[in-house]
SESERO-235767 format. One record per residue (C-alpha): residue in three letters; z, x, y. Coordinates in steps of 0.5 Angstrom, whole numbers, padded with zeros to 4 digits, always signed. Layout:
AlaZXY;...
//
This chain:
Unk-0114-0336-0054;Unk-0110-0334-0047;Unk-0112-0334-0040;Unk-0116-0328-0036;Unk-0112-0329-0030;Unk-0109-0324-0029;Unk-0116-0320-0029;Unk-0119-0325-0024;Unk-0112-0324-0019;Unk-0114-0317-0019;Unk-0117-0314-0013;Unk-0118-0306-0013;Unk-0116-0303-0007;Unk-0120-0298-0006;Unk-0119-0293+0001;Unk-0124-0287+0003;Unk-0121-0281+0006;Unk-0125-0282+0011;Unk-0124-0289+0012;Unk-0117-0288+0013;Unk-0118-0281+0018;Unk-0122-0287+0022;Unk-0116-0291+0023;Unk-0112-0285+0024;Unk-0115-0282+0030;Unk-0117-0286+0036;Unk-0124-0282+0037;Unk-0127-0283+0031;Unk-0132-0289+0030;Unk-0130-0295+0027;Unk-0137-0298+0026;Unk-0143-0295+0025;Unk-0145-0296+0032;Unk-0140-0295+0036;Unk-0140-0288+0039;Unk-0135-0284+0043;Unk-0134-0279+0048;Unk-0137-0274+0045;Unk-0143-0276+0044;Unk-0144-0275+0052;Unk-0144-0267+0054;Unk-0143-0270+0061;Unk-0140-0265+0065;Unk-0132-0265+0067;Unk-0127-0270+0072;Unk-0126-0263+0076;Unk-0134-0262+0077;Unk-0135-0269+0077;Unk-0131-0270+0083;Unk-0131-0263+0088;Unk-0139-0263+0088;Unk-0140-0264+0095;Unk-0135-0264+0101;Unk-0137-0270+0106;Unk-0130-0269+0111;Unk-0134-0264+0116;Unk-0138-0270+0119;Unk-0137-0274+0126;Unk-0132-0279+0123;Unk-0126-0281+0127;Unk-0120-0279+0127;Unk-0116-0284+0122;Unk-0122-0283+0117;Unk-0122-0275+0117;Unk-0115-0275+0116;Unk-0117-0279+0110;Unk-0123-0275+0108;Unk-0119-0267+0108;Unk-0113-0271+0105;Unk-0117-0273+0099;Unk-0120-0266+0098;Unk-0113-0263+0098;Unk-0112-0267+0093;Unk-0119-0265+0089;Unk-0117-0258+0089;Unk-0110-0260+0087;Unk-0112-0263+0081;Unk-0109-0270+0084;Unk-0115-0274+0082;Unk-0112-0282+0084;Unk-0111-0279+0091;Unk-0118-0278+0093;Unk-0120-0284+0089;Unk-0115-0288+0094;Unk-0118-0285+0100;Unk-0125-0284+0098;Unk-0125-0292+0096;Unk-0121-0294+0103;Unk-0125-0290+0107;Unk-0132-0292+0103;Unk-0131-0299+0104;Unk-0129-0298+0112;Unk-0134-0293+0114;Unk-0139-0297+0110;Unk-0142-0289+0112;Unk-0147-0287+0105;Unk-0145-0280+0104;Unk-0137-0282+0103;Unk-0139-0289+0100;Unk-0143-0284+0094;Unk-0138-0279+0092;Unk-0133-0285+0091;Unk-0138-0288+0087;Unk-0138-0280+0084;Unk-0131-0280+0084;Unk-0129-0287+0080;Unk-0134-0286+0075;Unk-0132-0280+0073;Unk-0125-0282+0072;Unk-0128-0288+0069;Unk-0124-0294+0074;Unk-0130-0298+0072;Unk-0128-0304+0077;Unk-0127-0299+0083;Unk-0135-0295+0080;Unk-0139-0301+0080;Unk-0136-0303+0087;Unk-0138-0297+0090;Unk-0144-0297+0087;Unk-0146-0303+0089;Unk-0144-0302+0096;Unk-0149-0296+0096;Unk-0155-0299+0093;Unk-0154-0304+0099;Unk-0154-0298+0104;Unk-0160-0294+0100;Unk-0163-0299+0096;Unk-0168-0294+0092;Unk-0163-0289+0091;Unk-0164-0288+0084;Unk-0157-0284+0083;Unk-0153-0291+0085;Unk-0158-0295+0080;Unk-0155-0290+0074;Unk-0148-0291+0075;Unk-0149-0298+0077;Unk-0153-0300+0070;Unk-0148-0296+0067;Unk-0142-0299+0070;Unk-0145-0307+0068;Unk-0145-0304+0061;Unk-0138-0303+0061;Unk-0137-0309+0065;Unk-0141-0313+0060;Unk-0146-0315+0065;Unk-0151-0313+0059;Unk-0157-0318+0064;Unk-0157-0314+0070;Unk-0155-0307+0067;Unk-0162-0309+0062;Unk-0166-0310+0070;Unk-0162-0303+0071;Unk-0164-0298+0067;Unk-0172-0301+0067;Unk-0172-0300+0074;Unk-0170-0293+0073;Unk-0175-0293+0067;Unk-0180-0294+0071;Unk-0179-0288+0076;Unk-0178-0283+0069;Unk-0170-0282+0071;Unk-0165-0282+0066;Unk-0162-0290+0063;Unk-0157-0294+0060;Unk-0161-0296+0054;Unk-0156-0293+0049;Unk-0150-0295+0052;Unk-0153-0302+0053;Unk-0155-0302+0045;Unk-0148-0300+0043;Unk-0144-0304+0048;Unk-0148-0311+0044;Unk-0148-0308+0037;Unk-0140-0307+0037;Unk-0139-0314+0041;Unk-0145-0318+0043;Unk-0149-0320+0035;Unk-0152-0326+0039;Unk-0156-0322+0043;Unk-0158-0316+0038;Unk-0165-0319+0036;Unk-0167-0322+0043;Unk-0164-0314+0046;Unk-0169-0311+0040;Unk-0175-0315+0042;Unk-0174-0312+0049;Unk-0173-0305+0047;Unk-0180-0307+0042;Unk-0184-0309+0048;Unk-0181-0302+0052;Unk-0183-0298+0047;Unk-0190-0299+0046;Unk-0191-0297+0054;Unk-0186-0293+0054;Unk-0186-0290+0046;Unk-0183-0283+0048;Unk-0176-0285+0052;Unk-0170-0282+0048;Unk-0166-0288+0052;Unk-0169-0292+0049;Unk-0172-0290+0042;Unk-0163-0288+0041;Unk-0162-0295+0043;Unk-0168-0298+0038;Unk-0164-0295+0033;Unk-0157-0297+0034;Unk-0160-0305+0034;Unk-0165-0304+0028;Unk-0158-0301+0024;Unk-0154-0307+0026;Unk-0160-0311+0024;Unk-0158-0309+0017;Unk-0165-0305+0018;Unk-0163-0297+0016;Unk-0169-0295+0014;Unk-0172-0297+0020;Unk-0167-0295+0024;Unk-0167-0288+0021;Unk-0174-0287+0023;Unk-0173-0289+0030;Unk-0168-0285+0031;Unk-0170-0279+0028;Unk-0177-0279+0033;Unk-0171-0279+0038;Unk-0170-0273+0035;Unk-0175-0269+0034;Unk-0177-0270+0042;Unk-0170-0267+0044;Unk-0167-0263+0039;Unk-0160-0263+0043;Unk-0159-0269+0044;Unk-0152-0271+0041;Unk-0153-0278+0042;Unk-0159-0278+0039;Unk-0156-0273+0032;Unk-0149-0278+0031;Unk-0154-0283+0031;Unk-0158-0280+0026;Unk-0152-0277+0022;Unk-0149-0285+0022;Unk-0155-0288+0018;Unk-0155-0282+0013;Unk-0148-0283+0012;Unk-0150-0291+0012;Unk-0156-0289+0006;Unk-0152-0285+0001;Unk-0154-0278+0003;Unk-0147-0275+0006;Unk-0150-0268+0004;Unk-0156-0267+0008;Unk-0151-0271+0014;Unk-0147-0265+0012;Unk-0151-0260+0014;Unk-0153-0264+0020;Unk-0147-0263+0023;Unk-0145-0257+0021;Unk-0151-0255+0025;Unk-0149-0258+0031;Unk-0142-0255+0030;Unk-0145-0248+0031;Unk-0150-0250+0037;Unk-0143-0252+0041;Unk-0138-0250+0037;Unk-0134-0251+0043;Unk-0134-0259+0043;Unk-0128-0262+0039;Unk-0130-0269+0038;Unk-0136-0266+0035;Unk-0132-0261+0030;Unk-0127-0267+0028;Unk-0134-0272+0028;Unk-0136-0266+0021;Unk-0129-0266+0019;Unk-0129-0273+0018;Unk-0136-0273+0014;Unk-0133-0266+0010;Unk-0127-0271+0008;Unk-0133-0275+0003;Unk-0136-0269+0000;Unk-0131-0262+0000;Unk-0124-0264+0001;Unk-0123-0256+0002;Unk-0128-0255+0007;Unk-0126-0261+0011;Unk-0118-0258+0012;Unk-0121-0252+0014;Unk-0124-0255+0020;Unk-0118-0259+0022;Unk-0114-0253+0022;Unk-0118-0251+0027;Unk-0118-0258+0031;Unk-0110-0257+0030;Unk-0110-0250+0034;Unk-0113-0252+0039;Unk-0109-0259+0039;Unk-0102-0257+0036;Unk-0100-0264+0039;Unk-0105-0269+0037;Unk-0102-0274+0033;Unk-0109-0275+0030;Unk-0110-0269+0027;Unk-0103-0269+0025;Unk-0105-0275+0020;Unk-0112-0273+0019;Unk-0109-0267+0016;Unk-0104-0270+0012;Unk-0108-0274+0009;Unk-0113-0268+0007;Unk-0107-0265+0004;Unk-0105-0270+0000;Unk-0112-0272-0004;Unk-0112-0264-0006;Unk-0105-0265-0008;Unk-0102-0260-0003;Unk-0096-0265-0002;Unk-0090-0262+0001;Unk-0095-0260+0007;Unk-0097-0266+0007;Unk-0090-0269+0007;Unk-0089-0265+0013;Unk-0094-0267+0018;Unk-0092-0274+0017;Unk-0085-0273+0018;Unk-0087-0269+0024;Unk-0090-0276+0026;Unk-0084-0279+0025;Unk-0080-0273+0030;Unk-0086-0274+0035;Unk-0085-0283+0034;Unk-0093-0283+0033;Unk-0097-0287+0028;Unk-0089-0289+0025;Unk-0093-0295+0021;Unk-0098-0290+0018;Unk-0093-0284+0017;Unk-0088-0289+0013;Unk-0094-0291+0009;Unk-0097-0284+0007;Unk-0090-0281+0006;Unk-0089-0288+0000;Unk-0096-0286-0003;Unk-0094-0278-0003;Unk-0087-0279-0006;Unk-0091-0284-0011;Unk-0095-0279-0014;Unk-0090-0275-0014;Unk-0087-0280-0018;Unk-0081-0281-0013;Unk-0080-0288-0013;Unk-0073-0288-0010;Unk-0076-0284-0004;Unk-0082-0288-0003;Unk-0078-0295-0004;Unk-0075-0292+0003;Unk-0081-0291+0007;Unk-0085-0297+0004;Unk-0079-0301+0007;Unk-0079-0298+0014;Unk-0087-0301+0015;Unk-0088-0306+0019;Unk-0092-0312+0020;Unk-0098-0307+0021;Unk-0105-0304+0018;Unk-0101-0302+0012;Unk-0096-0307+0011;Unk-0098-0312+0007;Unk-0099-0306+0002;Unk-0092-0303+0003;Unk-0088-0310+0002;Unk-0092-0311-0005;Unk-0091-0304-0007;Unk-0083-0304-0005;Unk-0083-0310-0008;Unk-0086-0307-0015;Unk-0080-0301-0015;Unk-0074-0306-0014;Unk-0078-0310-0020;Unk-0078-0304-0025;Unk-0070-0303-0022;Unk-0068-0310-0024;Unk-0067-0310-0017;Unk-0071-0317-0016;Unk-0065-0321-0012;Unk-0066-0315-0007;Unk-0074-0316-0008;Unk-0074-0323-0006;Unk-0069-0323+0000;Unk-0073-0317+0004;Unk-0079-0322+0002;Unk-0075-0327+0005;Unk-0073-0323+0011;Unk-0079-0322+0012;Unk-0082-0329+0013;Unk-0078-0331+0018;Unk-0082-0327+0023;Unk-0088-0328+0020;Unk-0095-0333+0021;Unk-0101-0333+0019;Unk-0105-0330+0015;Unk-0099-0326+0013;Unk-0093-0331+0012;Unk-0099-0334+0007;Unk-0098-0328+0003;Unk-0092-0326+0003;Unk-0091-0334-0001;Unk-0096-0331-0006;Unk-0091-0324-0007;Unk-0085-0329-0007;Unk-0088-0333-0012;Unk-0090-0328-0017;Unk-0083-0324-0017;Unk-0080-0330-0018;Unk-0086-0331-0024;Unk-0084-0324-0027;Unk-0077-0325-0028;Unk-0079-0332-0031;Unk-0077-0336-0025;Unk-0083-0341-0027;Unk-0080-0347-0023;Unk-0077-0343-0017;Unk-0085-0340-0016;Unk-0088-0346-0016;Unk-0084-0349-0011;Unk-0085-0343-0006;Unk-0093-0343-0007;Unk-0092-0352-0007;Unk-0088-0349+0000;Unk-0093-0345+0002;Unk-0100-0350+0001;Unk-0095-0355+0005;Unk-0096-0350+0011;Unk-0103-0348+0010;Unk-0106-0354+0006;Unk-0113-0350+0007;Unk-0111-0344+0004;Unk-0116-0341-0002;Unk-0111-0336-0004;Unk-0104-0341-0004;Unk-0108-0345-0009;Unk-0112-0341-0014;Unk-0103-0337-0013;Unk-0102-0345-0016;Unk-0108-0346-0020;Unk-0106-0339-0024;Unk-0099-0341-0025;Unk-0101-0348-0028;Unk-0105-0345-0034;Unk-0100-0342-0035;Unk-0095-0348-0037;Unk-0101-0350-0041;Unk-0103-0356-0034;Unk-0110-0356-0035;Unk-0112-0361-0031;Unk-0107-0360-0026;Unk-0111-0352-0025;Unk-0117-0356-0025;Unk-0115-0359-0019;Unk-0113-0354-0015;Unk-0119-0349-0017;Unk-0124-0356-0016;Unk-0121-0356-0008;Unk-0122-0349-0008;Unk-0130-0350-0008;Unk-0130-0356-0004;Unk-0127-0352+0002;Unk-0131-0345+0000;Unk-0137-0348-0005;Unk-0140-0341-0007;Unk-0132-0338-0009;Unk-0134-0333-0015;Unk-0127-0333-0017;Unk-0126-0340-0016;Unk-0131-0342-0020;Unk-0130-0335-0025;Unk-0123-0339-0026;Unk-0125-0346-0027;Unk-0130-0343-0033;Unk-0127-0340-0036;Unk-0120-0345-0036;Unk-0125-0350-0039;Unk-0129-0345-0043;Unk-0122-0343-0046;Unk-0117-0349-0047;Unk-0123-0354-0047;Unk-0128-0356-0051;Unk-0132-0357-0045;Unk-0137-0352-0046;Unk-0143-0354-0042;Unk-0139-0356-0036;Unk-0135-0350-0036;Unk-0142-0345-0037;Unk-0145-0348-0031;Unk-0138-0345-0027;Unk-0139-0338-0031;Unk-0147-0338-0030;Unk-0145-0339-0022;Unk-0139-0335-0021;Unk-0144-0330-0025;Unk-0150-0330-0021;Unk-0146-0329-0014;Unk-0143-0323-0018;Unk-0147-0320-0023;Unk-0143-0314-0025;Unk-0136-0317-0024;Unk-0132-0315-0030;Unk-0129-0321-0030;Unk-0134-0325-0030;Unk-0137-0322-0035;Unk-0131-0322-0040;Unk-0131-0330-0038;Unk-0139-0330-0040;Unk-0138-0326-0046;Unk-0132-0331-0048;Unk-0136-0337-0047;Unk-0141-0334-0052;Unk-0136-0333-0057;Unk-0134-0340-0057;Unk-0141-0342-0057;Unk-0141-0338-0064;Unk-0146-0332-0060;Unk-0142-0326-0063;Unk-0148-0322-0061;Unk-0149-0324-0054;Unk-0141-0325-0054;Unk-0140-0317-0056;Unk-0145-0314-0051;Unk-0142-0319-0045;Unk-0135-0316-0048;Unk-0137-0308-0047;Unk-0140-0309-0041;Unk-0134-0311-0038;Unk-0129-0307-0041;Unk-0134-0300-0040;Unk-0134-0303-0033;Unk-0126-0304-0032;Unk-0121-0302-0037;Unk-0117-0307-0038;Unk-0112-0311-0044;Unk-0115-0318-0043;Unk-0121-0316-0043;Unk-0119-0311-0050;Unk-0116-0317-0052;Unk-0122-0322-0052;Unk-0127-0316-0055;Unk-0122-0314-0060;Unk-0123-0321-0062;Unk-0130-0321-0063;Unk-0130-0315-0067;Unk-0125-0318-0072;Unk-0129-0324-0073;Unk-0135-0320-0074;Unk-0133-0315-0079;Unk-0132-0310-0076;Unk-0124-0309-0077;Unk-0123-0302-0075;Unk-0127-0301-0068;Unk-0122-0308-0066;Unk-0116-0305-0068;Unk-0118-0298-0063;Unk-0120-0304-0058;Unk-0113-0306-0058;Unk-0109-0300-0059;Unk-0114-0297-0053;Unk-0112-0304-0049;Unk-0104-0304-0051;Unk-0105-0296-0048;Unk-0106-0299-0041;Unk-0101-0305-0042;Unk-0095-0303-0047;Unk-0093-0310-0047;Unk-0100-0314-0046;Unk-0097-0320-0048;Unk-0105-0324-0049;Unk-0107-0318-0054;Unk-0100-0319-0059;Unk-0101-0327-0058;Unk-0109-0325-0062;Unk-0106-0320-0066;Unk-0100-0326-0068;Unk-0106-0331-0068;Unk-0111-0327-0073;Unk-0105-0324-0077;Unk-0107-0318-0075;Unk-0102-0311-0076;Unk-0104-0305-0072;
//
């Protein structure tokens, strides 16, 4: 019998396309609530600031100097003149026309400081004037002044006036958890006199989503819809919890729609490309390459197409857009990255190997030195493996350098250094004495030098610092249940580690081994093929095709094991059984 660690140290690293453009492009939402500019069809920084002309009133002669210097400066496009002047001359006047196009002027230009001064210091002049209460709610959103903007917008709920209920939403859903469920009870008691107000019914939605409440949600949102068809804010919304809830097409369609009604905004037609990339590759680099014609430059959309081209395996075009990233110095880390995993499908590993190691410490680094690490592996190269590790740790901390402690030592376990591994993880728990991986790293390399008790320690210490640790517990069950004669002890382990899990693989292979060393080969069986169908795996082949060779049934065991010795020619677990059974395939 042999340990299952190795299935158990797995950990699938599954990335969706659409995940990564994310990451890629600085306008896509990371969070479900997160919105961005365009969710907001406002009008230009151009039309924003040149709306009204205030220089050709009574003022003096220093003051209009400052005023027609500043519109010069709008008309030439020199916005951060006329914001000086106008922000200058707004607080030495305190005059009320020249104190609101500041307040216009910073918003629109988004110097929030200066726009919730300015907006500030004309409430103080005219305190009904409504304009001044929507900037100044908005502005305290972005200041995190979430009270004062909540008083805000319910001022301009009661005159019937636009609000900032939905940025307000947004703003407490991405950084505020502690204040979701009391701000939702808000938005509750509003609705019920207001239960028409899309501001309001937006934000009610965006809360009850990150509540974990998307059907809710979805209901909230779409009555916002249907009371403005146009509303962007209201759509995205919508679009996000059909994502959330799995229904990716009819979310498509949605934002096809909202494409062709404004076919000019292009954080809309990136917002449908993204969402293309989870259901039709082809239709969603079609709408990429419209966005990269009309921003050639865009390192964003350089990537996203990159990306999109190596899913459909269009790799030397994919190849390009990441060189072209590294020509514009943009997203280096990123581009090295995907040009490793491009060149490794290409089945190119010395190519890969060079990009691999140009990541640095970054998103995809940790990725990129195991990978490098496994191509310098397989070309005997382990010396070099270990030094870049090592090079590596010397600027590191953290959760990083606890890593590379981990990657270090199953180098050095790979090439048979067993001693040399423990003393790296020993090294590495001496620095991070609470560190679950470091000592599951050490337990697993107790199990295999045959030291029970000591896998039993580490993995117990584990469950005292994480006490619902389904891989901890999963380890020492099936330790026991393997190596032990402990059977009801290690059952009470499996049984846990199984109900926090009930469709890990893993876990379900220790289920079955524990029956079969019960003498339940029935049970033992089902367990056994349930974990093999739901991950492919020489261990798990090794265990089932045991079972089925003590049952009688010899020959669906040897395909069990061929069909395992086919995803690891070397399995060590599945020749031990064969040698133990006295079995030849």
């Amino acid at each position: 019998m042999s340990s299952n660690s190795l299935i158990l140290q797995k950990r699938a690293k599954t990335y969706s396309l659409a995940g990564l453009f994310c990451i890629a492009l600085s306008s896509c939402a990371s969070k479900p609530t997160e919105e961005t500019v365009v969710d907001q069809p406002l009008q230009s920084q151009e039309q924003a600031v040149s709306q009204e002309k205030v220089a050709d009133r009574p003022f003096s002669a220093e003051t209009l100097y400052a005023l027609l210097t500043a519109e010069m400066a709008i008309d030439r496009k020199r916005y951060d003149v006329a914001l000086g002047n106008y922000v200058q001359q707004a607080v030495s006047t305190r005059d009320p026309g020249v104190v609101a196009k500041a307040a216009h002027i910073t918003s629109a230009l988004k110097a929030h400081n200066a726009a919730l001064e300015m907006a500030q210091l004309w409430l103080e002049l005219e305190p009904d004037n409504t304009e001044a209460v929507r900037i100044l709610s908005t502005e305290l959103v972005t200041a995190d002044r979430l009270d004062e903007a909540l008083e805000q917008s319910k001022k301009l709920l009661q005159k019937g006036l636009p609000t900032a209920f939905d940025a307000l939403a947004v703003k407490v859903a991405s950084n505020n958890s502690s204040k979701i469920q009391s701000l939702s009870g808000e938005y509750a008691q509003l609705l019920e006199q207001h239960p028409n107000n899309t501001q309001l019914l937006i934000g009610y939605s965006i809360l009850q989503q990150k509540s974990g409440q998307p059907e809710d949600a979805l209901k909230t949102i779409k009555k916002a819809a249907k009371l403005e068809p146009k509303n962007l804010r209201a759509l995205f919304q919508e679009t996000r919890l059909l994502q959330q809830l799995d229904k990716k097409e009819e979310a498509v369609a949605k934002l096809e729609q909202m494409v062709e009604d404004n076919p000019e905004n292009l954080g809309l037609r990136l917002r449908y490309a993204q969402s293309l990339a989870e259901v039709d590759l082809k239709a969603a680099k079609e709408q990429f390459q419209i966005l990269y014609q009309s921003a050639p430059n865009n390192p964003g959309i350089i990537m996203s197409l990159g990306l999109v081209e190596k899913e459909l395996g269009q790799y030397e075009s994919a190849i390009e857009r990441f060189r072209l990233l590294l020509l514009q110095q943009q997203n280096i880390n990123s581009a090295h990255y995907h040009l490793g995993k491009t060149f490794d499908r290409l089945q190119m590993p010395e190519e890969a190997l060079q990009h691999y190691l140009q990541v640095t410490p970054s998103q995809h680094f940790l990725e990129s030195i195991s990978r490098a690490t496994e191509i310098l592996v397989n070309s005997e190269r382990e010396f070099e493996a270990i030094q870049n590790i090592r090079e590596h740790k010397k600027n590191s901390k953290g959760r990083l350098l606890e890593s590379l402690f981990i990657i270090e030592s199953e180098v050095l376990t790979s090439i048979g250094q067993q001693s040399a591994s423990e003393l790296v993880i020993n090294e590495g728990i001496e620095q991070f004495p609470q560190s679950t991986k470091l000592l599951y790293a050490r337990a697993m390399i107790h199990v295999k030098n045959n030291y029970i008790s000591g896998a039993e320690s580490d993995l117990k210490r584990i469950l005292e610092i994480t006490p619902n640790n389904p891989a901890a517990l999963n380890a020492l069950g099936y330790t026991l249940v393997d190596q032990t004669n402990r059977f009801e002890e290690a059952e009470t382990y499996i049984r846990q580690a199984h109900k926090l899990t009930p469709n890990n693989p893993a876990v379900l292979d220790s289920v079955g081994w524990l029956e079969y060393r019960k003498g339940n080969h029935s049970a033992a069986l089902k367990m056994l093929r349930q974990a093999m169908q739901a991950m492919p795996d020489h261990e798990i082949a090794a265990h089932l095709g045991e079972v089925l060779w003590v049952s009688g049934k010899k020959d669906e065991a040897k395909r069990v094991w061929r069909s395992g010795l086919e995803l690891n020619k070397h399995s060590e677990v599945i020749y031990k059984t064969l040698h133990r059974l006295d079995v030849e395939l």
